[in-house]
C-alpha positions in Angstrom: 332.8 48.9 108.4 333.5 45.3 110.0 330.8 44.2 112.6 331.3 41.1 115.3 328.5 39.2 117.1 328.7 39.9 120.4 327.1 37.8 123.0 325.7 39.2 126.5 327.0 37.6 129.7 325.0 38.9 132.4 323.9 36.6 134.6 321.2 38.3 135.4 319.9 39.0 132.0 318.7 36.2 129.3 322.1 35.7 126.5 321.2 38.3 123.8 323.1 38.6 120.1 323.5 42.4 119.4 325.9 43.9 116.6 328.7 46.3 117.7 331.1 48.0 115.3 334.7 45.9 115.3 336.8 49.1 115.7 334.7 50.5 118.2 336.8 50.8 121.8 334.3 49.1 124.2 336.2 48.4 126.7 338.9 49.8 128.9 340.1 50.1 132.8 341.4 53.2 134.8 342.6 53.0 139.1 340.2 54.8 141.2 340.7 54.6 145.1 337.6 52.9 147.5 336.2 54.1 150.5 338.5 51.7 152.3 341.6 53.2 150.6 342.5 50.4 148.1 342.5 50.6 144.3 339.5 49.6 142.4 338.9 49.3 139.1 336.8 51.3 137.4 335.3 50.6 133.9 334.1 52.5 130.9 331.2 50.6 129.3 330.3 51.0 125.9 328.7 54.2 125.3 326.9 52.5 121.7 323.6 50.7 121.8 320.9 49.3 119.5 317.8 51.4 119.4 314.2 50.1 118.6 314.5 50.2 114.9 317.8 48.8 114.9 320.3 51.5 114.4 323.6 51.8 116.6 323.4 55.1 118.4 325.6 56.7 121.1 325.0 58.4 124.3 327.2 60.3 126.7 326.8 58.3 129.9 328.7 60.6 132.5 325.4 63.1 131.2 322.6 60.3 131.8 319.2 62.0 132.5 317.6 61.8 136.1 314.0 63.7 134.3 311.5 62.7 136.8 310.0 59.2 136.0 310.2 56.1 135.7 310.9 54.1 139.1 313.0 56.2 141.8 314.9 58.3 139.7 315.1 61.6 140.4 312.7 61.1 143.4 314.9 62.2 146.4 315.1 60.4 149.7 312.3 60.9 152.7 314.9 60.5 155.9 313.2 57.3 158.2 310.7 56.1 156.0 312.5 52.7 154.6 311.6 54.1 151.1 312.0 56.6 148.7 309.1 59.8 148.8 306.3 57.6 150.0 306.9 54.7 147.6 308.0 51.7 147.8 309.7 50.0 145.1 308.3 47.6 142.5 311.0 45.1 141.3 311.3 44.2 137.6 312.5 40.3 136.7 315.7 41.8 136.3 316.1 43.5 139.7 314.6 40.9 141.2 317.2 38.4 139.7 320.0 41.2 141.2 318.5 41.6 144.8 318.5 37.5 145.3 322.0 37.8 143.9 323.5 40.4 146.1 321.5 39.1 149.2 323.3 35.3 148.6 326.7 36.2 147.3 329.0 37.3 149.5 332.1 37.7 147.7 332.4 41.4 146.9 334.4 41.2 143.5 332.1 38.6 142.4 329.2 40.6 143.0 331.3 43.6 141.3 332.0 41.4 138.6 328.4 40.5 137.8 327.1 44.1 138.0 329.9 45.2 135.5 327.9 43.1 132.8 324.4 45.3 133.2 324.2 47.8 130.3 324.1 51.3 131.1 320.9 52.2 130.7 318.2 54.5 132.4 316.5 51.1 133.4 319.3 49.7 134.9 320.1 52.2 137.1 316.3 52.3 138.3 316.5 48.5 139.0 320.1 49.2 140.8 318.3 52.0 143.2 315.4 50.1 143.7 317.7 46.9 144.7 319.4 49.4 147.4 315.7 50.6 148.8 314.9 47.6 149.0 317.5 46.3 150.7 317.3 49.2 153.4 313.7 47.9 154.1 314.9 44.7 154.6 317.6 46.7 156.6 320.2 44.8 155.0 323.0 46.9 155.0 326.2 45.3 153.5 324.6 44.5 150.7 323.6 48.5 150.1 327.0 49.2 150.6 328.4 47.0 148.0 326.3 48.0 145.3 326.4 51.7 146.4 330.2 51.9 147.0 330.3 49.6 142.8 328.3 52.9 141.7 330.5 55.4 142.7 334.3 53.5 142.5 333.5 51.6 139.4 330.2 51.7 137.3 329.5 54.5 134.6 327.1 55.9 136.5 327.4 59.4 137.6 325.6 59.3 141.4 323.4 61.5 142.8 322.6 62.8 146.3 320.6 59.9 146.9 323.3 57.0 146.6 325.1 59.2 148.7 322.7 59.3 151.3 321.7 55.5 150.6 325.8 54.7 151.7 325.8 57.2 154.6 322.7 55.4 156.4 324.2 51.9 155.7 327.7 53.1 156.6 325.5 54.9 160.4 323.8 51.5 160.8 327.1 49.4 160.9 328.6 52.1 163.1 331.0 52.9 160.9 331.7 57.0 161.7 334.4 57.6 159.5 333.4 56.1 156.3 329.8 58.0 156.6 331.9 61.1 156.8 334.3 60.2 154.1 331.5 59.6 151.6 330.2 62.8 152.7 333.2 64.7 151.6 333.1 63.0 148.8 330.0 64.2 147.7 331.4 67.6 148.2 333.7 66.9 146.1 331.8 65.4 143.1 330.0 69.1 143.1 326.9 67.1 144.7 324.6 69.1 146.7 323.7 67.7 150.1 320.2 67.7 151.3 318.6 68.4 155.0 318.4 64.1 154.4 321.9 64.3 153.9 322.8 65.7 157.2 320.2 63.8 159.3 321.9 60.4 158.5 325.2 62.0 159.0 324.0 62.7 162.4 322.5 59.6 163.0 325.6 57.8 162.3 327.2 60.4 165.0 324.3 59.4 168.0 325.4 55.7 166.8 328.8 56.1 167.6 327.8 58.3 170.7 330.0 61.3 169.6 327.4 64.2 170.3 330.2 66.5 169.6 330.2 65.5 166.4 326.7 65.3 166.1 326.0 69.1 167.0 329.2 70.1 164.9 326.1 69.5 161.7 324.3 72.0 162.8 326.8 74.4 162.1 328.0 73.0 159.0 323.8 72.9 158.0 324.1 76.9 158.5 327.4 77.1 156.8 325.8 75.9 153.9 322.9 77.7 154.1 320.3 74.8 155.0 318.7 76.5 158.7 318.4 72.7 160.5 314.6 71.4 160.1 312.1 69.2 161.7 314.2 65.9 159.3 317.3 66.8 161.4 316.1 67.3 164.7 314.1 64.3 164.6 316.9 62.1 163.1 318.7 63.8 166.1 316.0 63.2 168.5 315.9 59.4 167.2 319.5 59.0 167.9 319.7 59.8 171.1 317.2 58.0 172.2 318.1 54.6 170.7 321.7 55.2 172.1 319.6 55.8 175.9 320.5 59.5 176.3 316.7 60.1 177.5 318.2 63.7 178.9 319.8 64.4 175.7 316.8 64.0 173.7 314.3 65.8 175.7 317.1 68.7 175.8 317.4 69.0 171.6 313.2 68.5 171.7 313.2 71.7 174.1 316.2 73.6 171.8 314.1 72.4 169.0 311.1 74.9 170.1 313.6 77.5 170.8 314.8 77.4 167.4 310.8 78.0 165.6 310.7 74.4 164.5 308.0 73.1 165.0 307.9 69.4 166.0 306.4 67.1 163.6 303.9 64.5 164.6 306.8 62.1 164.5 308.7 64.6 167.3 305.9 64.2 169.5 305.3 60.6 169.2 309.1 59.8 170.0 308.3 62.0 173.5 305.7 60.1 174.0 307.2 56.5 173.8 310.4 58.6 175.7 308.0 59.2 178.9 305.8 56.1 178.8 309.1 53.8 178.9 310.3 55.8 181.7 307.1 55.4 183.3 305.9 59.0 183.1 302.5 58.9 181.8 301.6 62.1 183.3 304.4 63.6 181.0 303.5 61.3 178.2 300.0 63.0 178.2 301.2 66.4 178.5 303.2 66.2 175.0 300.2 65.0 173.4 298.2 67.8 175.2 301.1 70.2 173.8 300.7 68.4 170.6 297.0 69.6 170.0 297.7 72.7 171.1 299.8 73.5 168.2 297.2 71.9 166.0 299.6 68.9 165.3 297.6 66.0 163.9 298.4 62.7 166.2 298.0 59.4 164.1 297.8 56.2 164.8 301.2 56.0 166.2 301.2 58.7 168.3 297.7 57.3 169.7 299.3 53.6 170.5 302.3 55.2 172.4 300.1 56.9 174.8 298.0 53.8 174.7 301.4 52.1 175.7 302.2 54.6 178.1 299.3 53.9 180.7 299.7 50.7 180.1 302.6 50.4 181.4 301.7 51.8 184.4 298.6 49.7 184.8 296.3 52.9 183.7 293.5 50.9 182.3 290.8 52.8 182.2 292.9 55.9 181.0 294.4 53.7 177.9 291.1 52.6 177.3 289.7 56.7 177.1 292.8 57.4 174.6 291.6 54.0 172.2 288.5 55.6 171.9 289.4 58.6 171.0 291.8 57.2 168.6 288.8 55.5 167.2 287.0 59.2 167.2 289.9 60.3 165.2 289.1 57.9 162.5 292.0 55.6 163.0 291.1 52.0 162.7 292.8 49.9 165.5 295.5 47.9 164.5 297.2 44.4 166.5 299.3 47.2 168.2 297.0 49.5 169.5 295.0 46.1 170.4 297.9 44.7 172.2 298.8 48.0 174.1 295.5 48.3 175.5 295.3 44.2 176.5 299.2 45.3 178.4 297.2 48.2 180.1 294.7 45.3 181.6 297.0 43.0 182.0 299.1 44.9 184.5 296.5 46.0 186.4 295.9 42.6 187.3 292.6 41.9 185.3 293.3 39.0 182.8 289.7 38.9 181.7 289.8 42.3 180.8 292.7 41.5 178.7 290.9 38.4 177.2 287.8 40.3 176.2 290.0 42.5 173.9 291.6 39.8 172.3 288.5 38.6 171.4 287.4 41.9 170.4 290.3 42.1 167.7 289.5 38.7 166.7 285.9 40.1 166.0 286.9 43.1 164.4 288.6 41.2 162.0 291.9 42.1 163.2 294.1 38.8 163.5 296.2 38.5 167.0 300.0 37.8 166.5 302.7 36.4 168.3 302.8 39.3 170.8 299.0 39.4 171.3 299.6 35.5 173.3 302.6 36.6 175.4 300.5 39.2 176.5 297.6 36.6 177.2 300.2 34.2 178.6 301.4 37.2 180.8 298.1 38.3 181.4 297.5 34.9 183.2 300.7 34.4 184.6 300.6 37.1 186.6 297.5 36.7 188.2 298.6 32.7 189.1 296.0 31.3 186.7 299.0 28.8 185.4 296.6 26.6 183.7 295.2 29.5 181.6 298.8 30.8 181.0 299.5 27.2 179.8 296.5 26.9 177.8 297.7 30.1 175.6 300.7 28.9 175.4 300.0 25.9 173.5 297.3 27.2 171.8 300.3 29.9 170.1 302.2 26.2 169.5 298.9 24.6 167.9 298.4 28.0 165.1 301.8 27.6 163.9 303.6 30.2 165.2 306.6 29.3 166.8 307.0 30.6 170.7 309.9 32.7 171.5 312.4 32.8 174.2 310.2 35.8 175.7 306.7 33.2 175.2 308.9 30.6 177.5 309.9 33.4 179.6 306.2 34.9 180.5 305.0 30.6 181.1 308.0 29.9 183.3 307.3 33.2 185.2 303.7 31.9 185.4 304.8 28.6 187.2 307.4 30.7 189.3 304.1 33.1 191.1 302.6 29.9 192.3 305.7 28.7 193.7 305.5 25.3 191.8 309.3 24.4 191.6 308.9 21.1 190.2 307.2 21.9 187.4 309.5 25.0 186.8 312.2 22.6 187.0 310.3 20.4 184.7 310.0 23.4 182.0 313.3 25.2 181.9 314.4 21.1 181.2 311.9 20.8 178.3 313.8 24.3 177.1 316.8 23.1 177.0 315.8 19.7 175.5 314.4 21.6 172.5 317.3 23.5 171.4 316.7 26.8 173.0 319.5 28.6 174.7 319.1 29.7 178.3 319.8 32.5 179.5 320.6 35.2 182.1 316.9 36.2 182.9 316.1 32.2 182.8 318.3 31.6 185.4 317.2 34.9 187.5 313.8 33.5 187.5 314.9 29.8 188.9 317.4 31.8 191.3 314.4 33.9 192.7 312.1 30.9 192.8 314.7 29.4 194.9 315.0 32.2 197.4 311.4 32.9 197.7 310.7 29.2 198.7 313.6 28.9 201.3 315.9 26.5 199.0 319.2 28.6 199.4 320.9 25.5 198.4 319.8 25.4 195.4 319.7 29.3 194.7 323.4 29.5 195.8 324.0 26.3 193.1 322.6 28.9 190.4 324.6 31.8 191.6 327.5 29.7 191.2 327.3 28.5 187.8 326.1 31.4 186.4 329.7 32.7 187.6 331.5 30.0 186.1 329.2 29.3 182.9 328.7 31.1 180.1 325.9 33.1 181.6 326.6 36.3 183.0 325.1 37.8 186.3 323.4 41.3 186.0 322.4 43.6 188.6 319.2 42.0 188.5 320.8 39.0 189.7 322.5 40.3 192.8 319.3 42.7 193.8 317.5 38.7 193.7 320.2 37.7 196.2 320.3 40.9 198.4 316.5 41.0 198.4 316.0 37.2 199.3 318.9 37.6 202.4 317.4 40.7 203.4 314.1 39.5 203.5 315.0 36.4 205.5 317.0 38.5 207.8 320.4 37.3 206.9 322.0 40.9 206.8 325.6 40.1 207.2 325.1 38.3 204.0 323.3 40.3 202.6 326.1 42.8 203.1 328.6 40.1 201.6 326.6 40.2 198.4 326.3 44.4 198.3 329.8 44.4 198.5 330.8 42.4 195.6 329.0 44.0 192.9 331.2 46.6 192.6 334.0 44.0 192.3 331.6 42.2 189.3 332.3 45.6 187.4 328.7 46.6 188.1 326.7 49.7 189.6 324.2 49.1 192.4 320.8 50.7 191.1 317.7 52.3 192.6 316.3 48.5 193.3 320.1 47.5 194.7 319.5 50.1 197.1 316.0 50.0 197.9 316.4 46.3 198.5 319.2 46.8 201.1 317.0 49.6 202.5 314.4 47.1 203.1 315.9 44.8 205.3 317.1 47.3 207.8 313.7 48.9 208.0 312.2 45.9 208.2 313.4 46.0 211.8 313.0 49.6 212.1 316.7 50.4 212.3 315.8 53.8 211.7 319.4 55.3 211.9 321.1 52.8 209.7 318.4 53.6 207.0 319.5 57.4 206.8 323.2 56.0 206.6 322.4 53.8 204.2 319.8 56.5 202.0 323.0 58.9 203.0 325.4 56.7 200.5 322.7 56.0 197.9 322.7 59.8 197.5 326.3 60.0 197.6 327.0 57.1 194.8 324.6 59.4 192.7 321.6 57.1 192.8 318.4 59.1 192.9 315.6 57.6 195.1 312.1 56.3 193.4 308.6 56.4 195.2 309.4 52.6 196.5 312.6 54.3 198.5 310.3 56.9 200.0 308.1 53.9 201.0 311.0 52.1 202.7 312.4 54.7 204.4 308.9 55.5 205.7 308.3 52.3 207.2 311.4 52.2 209.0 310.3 55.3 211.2 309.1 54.6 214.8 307.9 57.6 215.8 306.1 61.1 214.1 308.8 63.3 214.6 311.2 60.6 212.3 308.2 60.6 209.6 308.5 64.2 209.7 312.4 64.0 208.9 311.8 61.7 206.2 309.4 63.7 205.1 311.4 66.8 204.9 314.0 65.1 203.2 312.2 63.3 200.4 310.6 66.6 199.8 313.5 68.8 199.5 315.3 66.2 197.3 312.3 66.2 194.6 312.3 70.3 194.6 316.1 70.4 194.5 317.4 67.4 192.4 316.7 67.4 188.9 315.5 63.8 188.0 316.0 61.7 184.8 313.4 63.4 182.7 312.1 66.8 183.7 308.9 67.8 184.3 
């Protein structure tokens, strides 16, 4: 039998001389369709390959083994982790030659065309799936779907239920519905069986898109299939909803959840944690983690910093300060978050020593501060006017080599702004600009409310007007400035003027919009037009906050109008249900 030198081409491989039989078929082409609907080709590499001691040998490669070992093969997927069962993946020269190809190239069929050369091998397909992990860790998604999308419409490889699920979360992340549920059929269809991972990044991709139709529609196909939904889904679920802001949503499936005898993972609970402590319920936040220990569910370090977070946020020092101990109790070591959620707890309470001493305290403990340990100093300072402090952090973050952010200029502009130093605000949001950043809407928000607070109306109404003609657009925040400013300064018909242009801006007055508004009438205890006012709030479905109570209180005159208000407030909190339940 004739044999021809053949000569590798890989680019990702070093040229190697191997002998292949001349009347061998080792290369041919059939159509298969794409995700997108085109044709692609698909190609049959040779099934023949050298073995140790030299021989040619043959292998089926439709019936390649996925035996446990090796890298990832045959591993699974863990749902949220950013890697495969616990592990992350360790590169070989050759995948580490394909993952800084795929992340430079951007041409599809060249990349195609360049994976078409890898052999079929059990070692290439661990170095393709740990290329695809790796690039979901580095959340880089179009990449995951090219190589994905090359194993099932045109490699040799017969996927499993992890590809699949690797393509569904990049297809969810790029909010791309349809094509997440097409690869899901297709995996149907190639006799594949889904997992309980499977149907949580379906259902992520749903709460992405905000269908929540679609999203609970899984739960019956789970049961259809036999697969009762589990602690994976409802968190994925969970997760969902409250990246796409349904707060109600999520505390609703969480409630459902219990209903159902699943018990919330440690995961669940911390997500209802960080849930209450952004929406300023600490109280709440507490009483998941209470619930939590109940049910002998082990809080980490995560769930620990999240309550941490959660006083903090409301200035609950000392009670941030009692959970980082017992998080040290637990055996956790503090990391530069828990550190930093416990200097935000001092730092709004208005003690910025407080907040120094436990920056130096990490700094001690061998735990090095990053770039959000200094804003938080910078804050820290700024809001209790010690500018030159605020200023010294500040450079100090410039002097270590870490480059500040928009949010570091931010914090140190809002630190000139509380002392009511204009010039040198001017002076800095200049130096900004000189230096490449890009201002924006909360920059000039700051300088418009700088304006206001010092009497320079000019000035403030000079903002306001290019902010409507320039490239950066007014919020609500923006207008609440301007209706706060003229109500405080007793300008009330222009005050008015502003009110009754937001909705015109294609924007929805908000609790501060209203409380704001509310302000200025009982600032001259125009008790009546307060309850008009409080009477439309209600009626534009805006829900009052303990400032509004405040307001409203202040405008009464007399005790039988405390009373009323009273009453009111009162009835509202036992008969309105409010953003999160208690």
């Amino acid at each position: 039998m004739m044999v021809l030198e053949c000569i590798s081409t890989s680019p990702f491989m070093e040229p190697r001389i191997g002998l292949l039989p001349f009347n061998q078929k080792t290369y041919f082409r059939w159509g298969a369709k794409s995700s997108s609907g085109g044709a692609v080709e698909k190609h049959n590499h040779s099934s023949l390959f050298i073995d140790k001691r030299g021989k040619i040998r043959s292998f089926n490669h439709k019936k390649l083994s996925r035996k446990k070992g090796g890298s990832l093969r045959g591993r699974g997927w863990k749902y949220g982790s950013g890697f495969v069962d616990g592990v992350f993946p360790v590169l070989s020269p050759i995948a580490e030659k394909i993952l800084n190809f795929v992340q430079k190239e951007v041409n599809p069929n060249i990349i195609w065309t360049a994976l078409d050369t890898l052999p079929t091998t059990h070692t290439t397909w661990d170095d393709i799936v740990n290329v695809a992990v790796q690039l979901r860790l580095n959340k880089l998604w179009d990449p995951i779907i090219l190589i994905c999308e090359w194993v099932l419409y045109r490699s040799s490889f017969h996927p499993d239920v992890m590809c699949y699920n690797l393509l569904i979360d990049a297809y969810g992340h790029k909010s791309q519905h349809k094509k997440a549920e097409s690869t899901y059929l297709e995996l149907l269809e190639a006799r594949c069986v889904p997992t309980e991972d499977t149907y949580a990044l379906l259902l992520r991709a749903y709460c992405n898109s905000r269908l929540l139709e679609k999203a609970e529609a899984i739960f019956a196909e789970m049961r259809k299939n036999g697969l009762p939904p589990s602690t994976v889904v409802y968190d994925a679920y969970i997760d969902g909803l409250i990246k796409g802001g349904n707060t109600q949503k999520a505390v609703d499936i969480f409630q459902r959840m219990k209903r159902d005898c699943c018990q919330p993972s440690t995961n669940t609970y911390t997500m209802l944690i960080n849930l209450y402590g952004k929406a300023n319920k600490s109280y709440m936040a507490l009483k998941v983690f209470n619930e939590m220990k109940s049910q002998k569910c082990k809080p980490n370090i995560c769930t620990y910093t999240a309550l941490v977070n959660a006083f903090a946020r409301e200035g609950l020092c000392e009670k941030a300060e009692e959970v980082f101990e017992q998080m040290q109790e637990a055996g956790h070591e503090p990391d530069v978050y828990a550190y930093n959620a416990l200097m935000e707890a001092y730092s709004r309470a208005g003690y910025p020593h407080g907040a120094a001493e436990i920056f130096s305290l990490m700094q001690h403990m061998g735990c090095e501060p990053d770039r959000a340990s200094y804003n938080i100093m910078v804050d820290a300072y700024g809001r209790a006017g010690l500018h030159d402090d605020a200023e010294a952090v500040f450079e100090e973050l410039k002097r270590l080599g870490m480059t500040p952010t928009m949010k570091s200029h931010m914090l140190l502009l809002s630190a000139y702004s509380k002392t009511g130093n204009v010039q040198k605000c001017e002076e800095f949001v200049t130096q900004m600009h000189e230096s490449g950043l890009q201002l924006d809407t909360f920059v000039l928000n700051s300088m418009l409310n700088l304006y206001g607070r010092v009497g320079h109306f000019r000035k403030m109404e000079e903002v306001l007007i290019a902010m409507e003609k320039g490239p950066y657009e007014a919020d609500i925040s923006t207008y609440n400035i301007l209706i706060n400013i003229y109500g405080r300064a007793g300008f009330l018909d222009k005050m008015e003027e502003v009110f009754s242009s937001v909705s015109s801006k294609k924007l929805k007055p908000d609790v501060v919009t209203w409380t704001s508004r509310l302000g200025a009438y009982s600032k001259k205890k125009q008790y009546v037009r307060c309850l008009e006012i409080f009477e439309e709030m209600i009626d534009a479905g805006c829900y009052p906050d303990g400032g509004t109570a405040k307001v409203l209180l202040s405008a009464c005159s007399s005790e039988d109008e405390t009373d009323q208000v009273t009453t009111v407030i009162r009835s509202m909190h036992r008969d309105t249900r409010t953003v999160l339940p208690t």
